[in-house]
LUMPA-528586 format. One record per residue (C-alpha): residue number from 0; x, y, z. Coordinates in steps of 0.5 Angstrom, whole numbers, plus 500, padded with zeros to 3 digits. Layout:
pos NUM&u X&v Y&w Z .
...
# end
This chain:
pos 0&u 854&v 787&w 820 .
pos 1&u 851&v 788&w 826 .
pos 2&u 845&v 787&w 829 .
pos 3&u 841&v 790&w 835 .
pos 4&u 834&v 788&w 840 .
pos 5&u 830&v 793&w 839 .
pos 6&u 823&v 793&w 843 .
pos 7&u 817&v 795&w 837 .
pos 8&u 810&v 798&w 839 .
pos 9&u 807&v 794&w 834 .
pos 10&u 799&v 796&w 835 .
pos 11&u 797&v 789&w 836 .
pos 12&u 789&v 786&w 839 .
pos 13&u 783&v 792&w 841 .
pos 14&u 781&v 789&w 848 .
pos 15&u 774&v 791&w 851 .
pos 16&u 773&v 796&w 846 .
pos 17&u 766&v 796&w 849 .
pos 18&u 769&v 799&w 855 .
pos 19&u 773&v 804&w 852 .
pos 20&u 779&v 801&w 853 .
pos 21&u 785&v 800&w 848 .
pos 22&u 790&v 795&w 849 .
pos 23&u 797&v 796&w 845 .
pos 24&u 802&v 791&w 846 .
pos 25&u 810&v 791&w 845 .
pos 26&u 814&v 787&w 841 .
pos 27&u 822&v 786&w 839 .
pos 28&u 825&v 785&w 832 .
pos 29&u 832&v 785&w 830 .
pos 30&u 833&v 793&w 827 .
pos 31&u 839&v 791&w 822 .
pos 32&u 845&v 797&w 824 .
pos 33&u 849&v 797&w 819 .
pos 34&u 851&v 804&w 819 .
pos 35&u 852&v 804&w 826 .
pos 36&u 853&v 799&w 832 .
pos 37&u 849&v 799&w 838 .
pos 38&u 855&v 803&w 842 .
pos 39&u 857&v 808&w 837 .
pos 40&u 849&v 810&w 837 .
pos 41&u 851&v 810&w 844 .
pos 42&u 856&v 814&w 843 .
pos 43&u 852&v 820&w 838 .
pos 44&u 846&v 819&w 842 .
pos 45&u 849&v 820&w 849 .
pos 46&u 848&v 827&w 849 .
pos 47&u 841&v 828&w 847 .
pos 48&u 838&v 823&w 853 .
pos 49&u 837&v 830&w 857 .
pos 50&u 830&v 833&w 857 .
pos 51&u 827&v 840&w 859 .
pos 52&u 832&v 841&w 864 .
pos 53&u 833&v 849&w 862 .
pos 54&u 827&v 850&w 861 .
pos 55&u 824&v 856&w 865 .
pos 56&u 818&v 859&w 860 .
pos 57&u 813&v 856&w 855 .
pos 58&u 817&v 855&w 849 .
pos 59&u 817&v 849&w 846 .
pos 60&u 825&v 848&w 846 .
pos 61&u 827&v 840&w 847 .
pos 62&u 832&v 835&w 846 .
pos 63&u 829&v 828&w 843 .
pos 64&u 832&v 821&w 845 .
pos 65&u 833&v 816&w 840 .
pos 66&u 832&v 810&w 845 .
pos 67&u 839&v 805&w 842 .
pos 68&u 838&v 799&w 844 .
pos 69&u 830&v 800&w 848 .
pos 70&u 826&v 805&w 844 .
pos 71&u 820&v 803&w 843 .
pos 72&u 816&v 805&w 837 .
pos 73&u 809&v 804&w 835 .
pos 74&u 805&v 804&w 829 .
pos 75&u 798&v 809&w 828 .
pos 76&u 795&v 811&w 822 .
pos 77&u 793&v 818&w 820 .
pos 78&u 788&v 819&w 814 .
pos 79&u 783&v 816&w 810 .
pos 80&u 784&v 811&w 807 .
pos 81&u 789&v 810&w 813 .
pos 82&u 798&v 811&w 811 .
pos 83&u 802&v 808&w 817 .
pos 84&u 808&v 811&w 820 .
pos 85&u 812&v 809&w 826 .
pos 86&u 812&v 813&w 832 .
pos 87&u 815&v 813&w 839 .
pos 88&u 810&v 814&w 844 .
pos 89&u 813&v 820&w 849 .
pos 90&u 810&v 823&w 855 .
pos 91&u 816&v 828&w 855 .
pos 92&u 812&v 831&w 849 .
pos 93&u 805&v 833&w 848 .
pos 94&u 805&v 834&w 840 .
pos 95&u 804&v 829&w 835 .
pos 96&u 808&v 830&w 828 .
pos 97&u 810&v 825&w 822 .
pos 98&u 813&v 828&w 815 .
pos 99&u 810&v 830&w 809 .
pos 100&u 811&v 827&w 802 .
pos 101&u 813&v 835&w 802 .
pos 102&u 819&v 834&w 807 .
pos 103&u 825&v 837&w 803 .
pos 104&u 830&v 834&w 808 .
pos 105&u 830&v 828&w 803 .
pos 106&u 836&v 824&w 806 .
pos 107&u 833&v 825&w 813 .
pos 108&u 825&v 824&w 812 .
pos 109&u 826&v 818&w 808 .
pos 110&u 833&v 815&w 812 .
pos 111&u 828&v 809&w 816 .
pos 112&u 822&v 809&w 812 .
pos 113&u 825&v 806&w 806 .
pos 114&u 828&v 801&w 811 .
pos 115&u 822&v 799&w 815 .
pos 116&u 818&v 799&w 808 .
pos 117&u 811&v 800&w 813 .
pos 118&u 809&v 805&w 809 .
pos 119&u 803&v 804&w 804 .
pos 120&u 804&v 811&w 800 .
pos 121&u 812&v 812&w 801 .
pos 122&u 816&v 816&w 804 .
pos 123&u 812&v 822&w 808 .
pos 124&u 804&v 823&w 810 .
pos 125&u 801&v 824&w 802 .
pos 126&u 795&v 828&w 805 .
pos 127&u 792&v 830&w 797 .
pos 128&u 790&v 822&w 799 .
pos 129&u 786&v 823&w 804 .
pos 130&u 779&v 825&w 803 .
pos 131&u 778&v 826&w 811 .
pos 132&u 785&v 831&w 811 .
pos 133&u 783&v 840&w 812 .
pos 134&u 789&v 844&w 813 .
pos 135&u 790&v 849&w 819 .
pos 136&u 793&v 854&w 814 .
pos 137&u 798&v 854&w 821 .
pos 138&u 805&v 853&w 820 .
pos 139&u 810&v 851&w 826 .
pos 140&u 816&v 849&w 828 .
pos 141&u 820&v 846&w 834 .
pos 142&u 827&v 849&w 836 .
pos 143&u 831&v 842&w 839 .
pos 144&u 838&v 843&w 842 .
pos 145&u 842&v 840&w 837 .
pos 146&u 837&v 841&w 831 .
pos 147&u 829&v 842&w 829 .
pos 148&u 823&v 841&w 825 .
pos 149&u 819&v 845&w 821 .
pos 150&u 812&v 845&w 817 .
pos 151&u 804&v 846&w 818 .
pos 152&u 799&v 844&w 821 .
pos 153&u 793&v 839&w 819 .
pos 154&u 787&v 836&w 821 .
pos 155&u 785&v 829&w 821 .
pos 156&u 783&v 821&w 823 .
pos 157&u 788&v 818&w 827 .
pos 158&u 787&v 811&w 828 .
pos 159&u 790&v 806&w 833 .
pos 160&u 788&v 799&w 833 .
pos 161&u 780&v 799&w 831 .
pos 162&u 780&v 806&w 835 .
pos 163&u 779&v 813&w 830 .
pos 164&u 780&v 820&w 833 .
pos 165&u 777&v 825&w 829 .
pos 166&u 779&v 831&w 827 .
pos 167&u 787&v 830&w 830 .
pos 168&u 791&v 837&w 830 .
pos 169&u 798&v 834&w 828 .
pos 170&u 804&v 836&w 824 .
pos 171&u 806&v 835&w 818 .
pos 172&u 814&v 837&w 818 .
pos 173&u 817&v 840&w 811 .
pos 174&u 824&v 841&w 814 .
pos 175&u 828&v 837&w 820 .
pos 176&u 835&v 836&w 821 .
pos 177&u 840&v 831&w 820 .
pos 178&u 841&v 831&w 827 .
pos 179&u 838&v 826&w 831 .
pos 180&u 833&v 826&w 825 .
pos 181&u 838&v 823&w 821 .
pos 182&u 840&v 818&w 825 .
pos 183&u 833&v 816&w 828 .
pos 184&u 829&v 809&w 828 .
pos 185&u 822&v 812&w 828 .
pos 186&u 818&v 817&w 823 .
pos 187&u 815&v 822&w 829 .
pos 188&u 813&v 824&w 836 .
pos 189&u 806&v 822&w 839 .
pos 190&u 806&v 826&w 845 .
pos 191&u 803&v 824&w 851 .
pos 192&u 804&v 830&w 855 .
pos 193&u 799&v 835&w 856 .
pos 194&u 796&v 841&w 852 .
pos 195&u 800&v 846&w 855 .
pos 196&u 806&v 844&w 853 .
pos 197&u 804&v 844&w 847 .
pos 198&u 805&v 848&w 840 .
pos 199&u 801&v 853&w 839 .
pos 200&u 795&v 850&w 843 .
pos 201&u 793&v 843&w 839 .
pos 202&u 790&v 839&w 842 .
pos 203&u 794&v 833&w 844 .
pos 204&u 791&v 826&w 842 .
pos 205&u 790&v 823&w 849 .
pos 206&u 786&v 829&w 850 .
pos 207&u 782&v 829&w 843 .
pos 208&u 780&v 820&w 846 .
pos 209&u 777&v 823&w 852 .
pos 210&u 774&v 829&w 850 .
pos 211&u 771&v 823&w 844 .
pos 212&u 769&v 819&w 849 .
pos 213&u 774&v 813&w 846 .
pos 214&u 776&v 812&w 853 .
pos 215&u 774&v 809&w 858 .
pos 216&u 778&v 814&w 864 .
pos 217&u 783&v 820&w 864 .
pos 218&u 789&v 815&w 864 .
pos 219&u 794&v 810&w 860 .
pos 220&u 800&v 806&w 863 .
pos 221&u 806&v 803&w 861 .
pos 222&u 809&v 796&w 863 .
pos 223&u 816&v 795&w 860 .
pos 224&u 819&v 789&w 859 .
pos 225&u 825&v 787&w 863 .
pos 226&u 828&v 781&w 859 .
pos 227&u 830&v 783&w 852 .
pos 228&u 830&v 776&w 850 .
pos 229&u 822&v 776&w 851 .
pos 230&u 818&v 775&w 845 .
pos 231&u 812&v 781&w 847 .
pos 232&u 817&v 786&w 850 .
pos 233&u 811&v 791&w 854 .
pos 234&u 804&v 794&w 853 .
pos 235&u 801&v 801&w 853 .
pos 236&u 794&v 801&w 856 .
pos 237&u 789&v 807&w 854 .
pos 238&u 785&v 809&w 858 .
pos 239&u 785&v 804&w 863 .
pos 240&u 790&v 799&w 867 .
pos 241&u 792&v 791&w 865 .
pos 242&u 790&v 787&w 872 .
pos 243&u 795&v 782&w 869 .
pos 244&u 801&v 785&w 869 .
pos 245&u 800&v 790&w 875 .
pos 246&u 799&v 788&w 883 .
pos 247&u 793&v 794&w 884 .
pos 248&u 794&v 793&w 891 .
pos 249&u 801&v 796&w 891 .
pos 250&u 800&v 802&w 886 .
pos 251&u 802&v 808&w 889 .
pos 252&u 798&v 815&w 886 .
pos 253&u 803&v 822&w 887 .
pos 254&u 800&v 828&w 885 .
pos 255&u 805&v 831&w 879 .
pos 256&u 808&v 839&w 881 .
pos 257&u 808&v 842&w 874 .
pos 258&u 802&v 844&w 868 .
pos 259&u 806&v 842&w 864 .
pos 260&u 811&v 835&w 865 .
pos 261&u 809&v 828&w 869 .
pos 262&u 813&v 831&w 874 .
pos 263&u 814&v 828&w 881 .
pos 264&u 816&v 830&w 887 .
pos 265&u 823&v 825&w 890 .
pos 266&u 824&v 825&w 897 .
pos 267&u 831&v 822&w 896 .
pos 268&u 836&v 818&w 892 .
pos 269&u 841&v 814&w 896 .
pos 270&u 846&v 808&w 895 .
pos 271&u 849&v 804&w 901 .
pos 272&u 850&v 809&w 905 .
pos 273&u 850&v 815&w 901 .
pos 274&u 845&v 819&w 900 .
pos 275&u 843&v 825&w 896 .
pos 276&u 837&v 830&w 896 .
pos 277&u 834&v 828&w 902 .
pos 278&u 831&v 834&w 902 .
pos 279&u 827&v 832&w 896 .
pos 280&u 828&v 834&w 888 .
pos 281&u 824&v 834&w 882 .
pos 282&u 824&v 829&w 877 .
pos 283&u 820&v 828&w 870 .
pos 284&u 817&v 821&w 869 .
pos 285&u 819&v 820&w 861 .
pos 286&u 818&v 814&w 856 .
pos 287&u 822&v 818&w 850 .
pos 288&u 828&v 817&w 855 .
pos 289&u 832&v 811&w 856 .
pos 290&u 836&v 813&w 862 .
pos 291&u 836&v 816&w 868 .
pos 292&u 839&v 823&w 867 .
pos 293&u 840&v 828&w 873 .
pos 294&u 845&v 833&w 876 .
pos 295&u 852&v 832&w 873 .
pos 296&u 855&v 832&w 881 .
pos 297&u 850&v 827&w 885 .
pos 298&u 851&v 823&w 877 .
pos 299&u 858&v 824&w 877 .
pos 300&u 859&v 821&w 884 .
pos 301&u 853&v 816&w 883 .
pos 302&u 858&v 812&w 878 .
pos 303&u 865&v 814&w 879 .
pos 304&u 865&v 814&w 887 .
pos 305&u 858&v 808&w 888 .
pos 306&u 858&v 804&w 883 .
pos 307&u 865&v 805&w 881 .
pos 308&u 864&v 807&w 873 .
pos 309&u 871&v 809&w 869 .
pos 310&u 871&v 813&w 864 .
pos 311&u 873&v 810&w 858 .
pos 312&u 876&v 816&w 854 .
pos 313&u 877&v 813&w 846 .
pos 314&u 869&v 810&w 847 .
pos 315&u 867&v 817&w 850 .
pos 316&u 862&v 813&w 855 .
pos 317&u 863&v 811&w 862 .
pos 318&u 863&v 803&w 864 .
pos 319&u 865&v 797&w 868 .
pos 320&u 867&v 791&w 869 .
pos 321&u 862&v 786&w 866 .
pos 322&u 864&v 781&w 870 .
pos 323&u 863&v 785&w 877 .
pos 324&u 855&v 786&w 876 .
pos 325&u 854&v 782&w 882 .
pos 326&u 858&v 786&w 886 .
pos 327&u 855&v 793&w 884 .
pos 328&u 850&v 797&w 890 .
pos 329&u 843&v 798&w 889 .
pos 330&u 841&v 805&w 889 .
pos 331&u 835&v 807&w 891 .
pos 332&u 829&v 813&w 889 .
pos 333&u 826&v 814&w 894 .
pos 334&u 818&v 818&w 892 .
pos 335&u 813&v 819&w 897 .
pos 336&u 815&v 816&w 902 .
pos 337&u 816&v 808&w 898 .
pos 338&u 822&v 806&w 895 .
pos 339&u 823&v 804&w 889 .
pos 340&u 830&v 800&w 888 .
pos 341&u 833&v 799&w 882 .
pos 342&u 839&v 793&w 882 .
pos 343&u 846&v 793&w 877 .
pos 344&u 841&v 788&w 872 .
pos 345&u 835&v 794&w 872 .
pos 346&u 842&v 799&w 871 .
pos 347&u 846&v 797&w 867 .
pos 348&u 846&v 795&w 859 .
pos 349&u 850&v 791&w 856 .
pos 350&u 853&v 791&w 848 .
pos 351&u 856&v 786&w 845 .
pos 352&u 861&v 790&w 840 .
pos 353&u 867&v 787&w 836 .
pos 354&u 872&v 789&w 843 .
pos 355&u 867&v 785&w 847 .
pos 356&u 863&v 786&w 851 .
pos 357&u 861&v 794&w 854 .
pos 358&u 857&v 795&w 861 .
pos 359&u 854&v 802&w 861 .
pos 360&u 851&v 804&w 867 .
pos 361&u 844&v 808&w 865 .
pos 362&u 846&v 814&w 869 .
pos 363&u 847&v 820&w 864 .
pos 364&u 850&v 827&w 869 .
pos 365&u 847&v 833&w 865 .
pos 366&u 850&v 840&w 867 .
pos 367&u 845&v 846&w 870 .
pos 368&u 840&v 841&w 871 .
pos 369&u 834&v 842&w 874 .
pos 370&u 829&v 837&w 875 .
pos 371&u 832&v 829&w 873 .
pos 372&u 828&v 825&w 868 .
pos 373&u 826&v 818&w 870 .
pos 374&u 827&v 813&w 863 .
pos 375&u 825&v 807&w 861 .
pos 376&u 830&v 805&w 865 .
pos 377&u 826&v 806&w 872 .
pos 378&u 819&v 804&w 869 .
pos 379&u 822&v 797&w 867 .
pos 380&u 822&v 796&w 875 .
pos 381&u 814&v 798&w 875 .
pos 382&u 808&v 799&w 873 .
pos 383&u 807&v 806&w 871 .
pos 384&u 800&v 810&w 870 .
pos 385&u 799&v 816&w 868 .
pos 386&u 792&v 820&w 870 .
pos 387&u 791&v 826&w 866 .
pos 388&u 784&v 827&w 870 .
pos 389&u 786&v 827&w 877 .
pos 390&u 793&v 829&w 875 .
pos 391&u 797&v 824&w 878 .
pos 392&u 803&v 819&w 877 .
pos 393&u 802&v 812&w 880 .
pos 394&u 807&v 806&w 881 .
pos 395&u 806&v 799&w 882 .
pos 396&u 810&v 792&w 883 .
pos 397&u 809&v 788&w 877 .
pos 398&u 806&v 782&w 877 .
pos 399&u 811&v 776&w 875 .
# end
């Protein structure tokens, strides 16, 4: 039987609620794999870590990561009295979805609730129970690019911590697909992206806080812990900043390059003496993504020429020696001038499997890219911060 750290988003303590700031802490617990082992989830997931990089118009096609060894879910309530469920927190999306009771898809809908028991009704969201719950009378569904969810659209309470937010448009899916929902540790999307981006127009739940009044500022950042083996793995903030995890003296605000994405603006990326896009590229800042995707040339040259990656043809993943991580190059991404360096140990994830020990360096070549993605793997080594009012993306130096 095998077992894997996963990093929770269990919602934890409200902190200054008269300041309308929500504090949401990160914490690990062992997730039993007894269907797959850590890298065989790598093996099927590693296709599905590319977002939006196909995308030239409004359509609400997508691909969604399932986050292997550091997915960081969380746990809202919907409706009144509150039916829980586990969801990831994505600023690569803007919709917030979970299954119905009604979900025909009952061997996907029902694969992580029955495991996690989190659910106070059962399997899937039981909308006859809420009193505060209104149906849209709109259907919905979402092409994903290797399955898709379907369903209708409701209103009602969302509640995370002690915070409720009225009258939240959200999904409620009738149908999803055996890949990746089939595999996923999680209920549903809570999108952090703008409206926009949205499926027909509903209005995201971040959004919804502010329009409320529930938060203090326009914004919510991220602090991802960098050590697995730490009991409280990070923190979301809503509507503010933790002044104990970040240095605000080095937070350096950029201004986002699309309507629709947390999308910033690269000046390069560079390794020892090689450098790529000095001329500058664009990349999304996502928390639904694990690793750091980018163009199949400069990736495929990053890890077989600079970091000396070799391919291992019968795992179906790109790896080096674990005991050469010392030696390997810091690589370097350079946004508005600072230079943000990521080391072999923010890198490269290591899986304990039954032939020993396997060190994948967290870089991910996506064919016909046009825009990266920075994951979780680039926002452990900052404090991430997410200005919806002023539309801005900042980073700043953890405090130790």
């Amino acid at each position: 039987m095998k077992y894997t750290i996963c990093l929770s988003l269990l919602l934890a303590l409200l902190y200054v609620h008269s300041e309308a700031v929500v504090r949401v802490s990160l914490q690990k617990r062992l997730q039993n794999k007894d269907r797959l082992t850590s890298l065989e989830n790598l093996m099927k997931y590693q296709h599905r870590l590319k977002k939006y990089l196909f995308l030239n118009n409004k359509n609400t096609k997508e691909d969604l990561q399932t986050n292997l060894n550091t997915a960081y879910y969380g746990t809202i309530s919907l409706g009144t009295p509150p039916q829980n469920f586990t969801v990831v927190f994505d600023t690569g999306s803007s919709k917030l979805w979970i299954p119905s009771s009604y979900c025909k898809s009952r061997n996907v809908c029902s694969t992580f609730p029955i495991k996690s028991f989190l659910r106070v009704y059962g399997i899937g969201f039981y909308d006859h129970k809420s009193s505060t719950h209104q149906l849209t009378g709109k259907t919905f569904q979402i092409a994903y690019w290797t399955g898709a969810v379907a369903g209708y659209l409701a209103q009602d309470t969302l509640t995370i911590g002690n915070m409720s937010v009225r009258n939240q448009e959200f999904g409620e899916t009738t149908l999803e697909t055996q890949a990746p929902f089939g595999w996923a540790q999680f209920d549903g999307i809570f999108g952090l992206s703008f409206q926009s981006l949205s499926v027909q127009d509903v209005v995201p739940p971040f959004v919804n806080m502010m329009r409320q009044g529930l938060v203090e500022k326009g914004k919510f950042s991220f602090y991802l812990g960098r050590n697995p083996d730490d009991e409280v793995g990070g923190e979301l903030v809503f509507g503010g900043v933790n002044e104990d995890k970040v240095d605000v003296k080095t937070l350096k605000s950029f201004n986002i390059t699309s309507d629709r994405f947390w999308k910033v603006k690269i000046d390069g990326i560079e390794s020892e003496d090689r450098k790529w896009y000095t001329s500058g590229c664009q990349a999304i800042v996502d928390s639904g993504t694990s690793f750091i995707v980018g163009p199949a040339d400069v990736i495929n040259d990053l890890l077989y020429k600079k970091i000396g990656a070799v391919f291992v043809k019968q795992l179906g993943v790109s790896a080096v020696d674990c005991d050469k991580l010392d030696d390997l190059p810091t690589v370097n991404i350079t946004i508005g001038g600072v230079k943000y360096p990521l080391k072999s140990s923010d890198y490269v994830i290591k899986f304990k499997e039954r032939v020993g020990d396997v060190c994948v360096p967290a870089f991910s070549p996506m064919n016909r890219a046009k825009s990266w993605i920075l994951g979780d793997v680039f926002m452990r080594t900052v404090y991430t911060v997410f200005d919806m009012e002023n539309r801005t993306v900042s980073f700043g130096k953890l405090k130790s």
